[in-house]
Residue, then its C-alpha position, 0 to 999 in steps of 0.5 A: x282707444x280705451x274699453x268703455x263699459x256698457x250696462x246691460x238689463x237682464x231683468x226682461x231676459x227669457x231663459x228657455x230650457x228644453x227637455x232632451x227627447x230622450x229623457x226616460x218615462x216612468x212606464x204607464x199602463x199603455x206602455x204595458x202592450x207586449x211586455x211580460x209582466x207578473x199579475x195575481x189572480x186568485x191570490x197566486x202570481x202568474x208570468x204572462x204577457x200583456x196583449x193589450x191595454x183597454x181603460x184600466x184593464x189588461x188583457x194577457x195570456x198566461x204562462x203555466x208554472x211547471x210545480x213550484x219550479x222555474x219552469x213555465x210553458x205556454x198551455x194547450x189552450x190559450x189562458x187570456x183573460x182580463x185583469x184590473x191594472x192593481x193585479x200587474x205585480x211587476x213587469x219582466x223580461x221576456x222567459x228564456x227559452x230552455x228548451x222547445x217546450x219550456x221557459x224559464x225566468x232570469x234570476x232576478x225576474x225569479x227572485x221578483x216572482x218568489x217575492x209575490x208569490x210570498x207576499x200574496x201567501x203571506x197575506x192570504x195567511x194572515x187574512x186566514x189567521x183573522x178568520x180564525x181568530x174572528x171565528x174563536x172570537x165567535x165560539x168564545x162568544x157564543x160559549x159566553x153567551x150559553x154560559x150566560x143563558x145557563x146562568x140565567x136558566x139557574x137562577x130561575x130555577x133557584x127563583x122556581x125553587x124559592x117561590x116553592x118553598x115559600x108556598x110550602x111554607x105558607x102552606x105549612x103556615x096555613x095549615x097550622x092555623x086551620x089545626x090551631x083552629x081546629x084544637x081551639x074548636x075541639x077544645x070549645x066543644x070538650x068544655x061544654x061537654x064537660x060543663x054539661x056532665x057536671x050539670x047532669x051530675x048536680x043535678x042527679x045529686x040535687x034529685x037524689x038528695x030530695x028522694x031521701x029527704 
């Protein structure tokens, strides 16, 4: 008996792929309940834990830091306040016990804490170096604009002192015409005077003449 082929069409065959269960999620923010994780406030880092999730907020208990050192501890009186899900920086593993009191980060939470805190430091002196540098550009501005002002309130002056010096010179125009006038004047008068003298002379000659004669 001989093998006889058999056409088979897999253009309507369903292929079904399944998805291990066991496939790892990215961590979202309702994953956060219980963990340890870094979060900002007031442009510093702080090691706390999140107690629980409500919308886009967080509410966790914070650690104190011991100094600039390794070194948190849990406070007399509970710090537990609400944070905005964009001031989680990262999140941790649980503190290791150092002794009763104190806990410390492992070495790589450490250098993660060490990094925000740069970070946030480095921002906030940037943000410090803009204002400094926007308030000299306001000085400067305000230099420029006074100097300005000066410049104006000089050439006003000069302006102030132009108008004056041409009234003083009208001034001096004026009364120079009044005294040409006045010369004129007195000049007038010191010729009809004059003419009149020689008209009482000739005529005491023209009497004189006729008594001798």
């Amino acid at each position: 008996m001989c093998y006889k082929p058999v056409l088979v069409n897999l253009g309507n065959t369903t292929c079904h792929t399944e998805v291990p269960s066991n496939t790892p999620k990215a961590p979202g923010l309702e994953d956060l309940s219980g963990k340890f994780v870094i979060i900002t406030y007031d442009e510093l880092p702080y090691v706390g834990q999140v107690l629980k999730v409500v919308g886009e907020d967080v509410q966790v208990s914070s650690m104190r830091q011991s100094d600039e050192k390794n070194v948190f501890m849990w406070p007399q009186i509970a710090d537990i306040i609400f944070y905005n899900k964009k001031d989680v920086q990262a999140v941790i593993s649980e503190p290791e016990p150092a002794n009763s009191r104190y806990s410390q980060l492992s070495i790589q939470d450490w250098a993660t804490f060490r990094t925000a805190r740069g970070k946030m430091w480095g921002e906030t002196e940037e943000r410090r170096g803009d204002e400094e540098r926007g308030e000299r550009s306001g000085v400067e501005e305000r230099g420029v604009e006074e100097r300005g002002e000066e410049l104006r309130r000089e050439e006003r002056g000069v302006e102030e002192r132009g108008e004056e010096l041409r009234r003083e010179e009208r001034g001096v125009e004026e009364r120079g015409v009044e005294e040409r006038s006045e010369e004129r004047k007195r000049g007038a008068r010191r010729g009809r005077e004059e003419k009149m003298r020689a008209e009482d002379e000739s005529d005491i000659r023209n009497m004189m003449i006729a008594k001798f004669n």
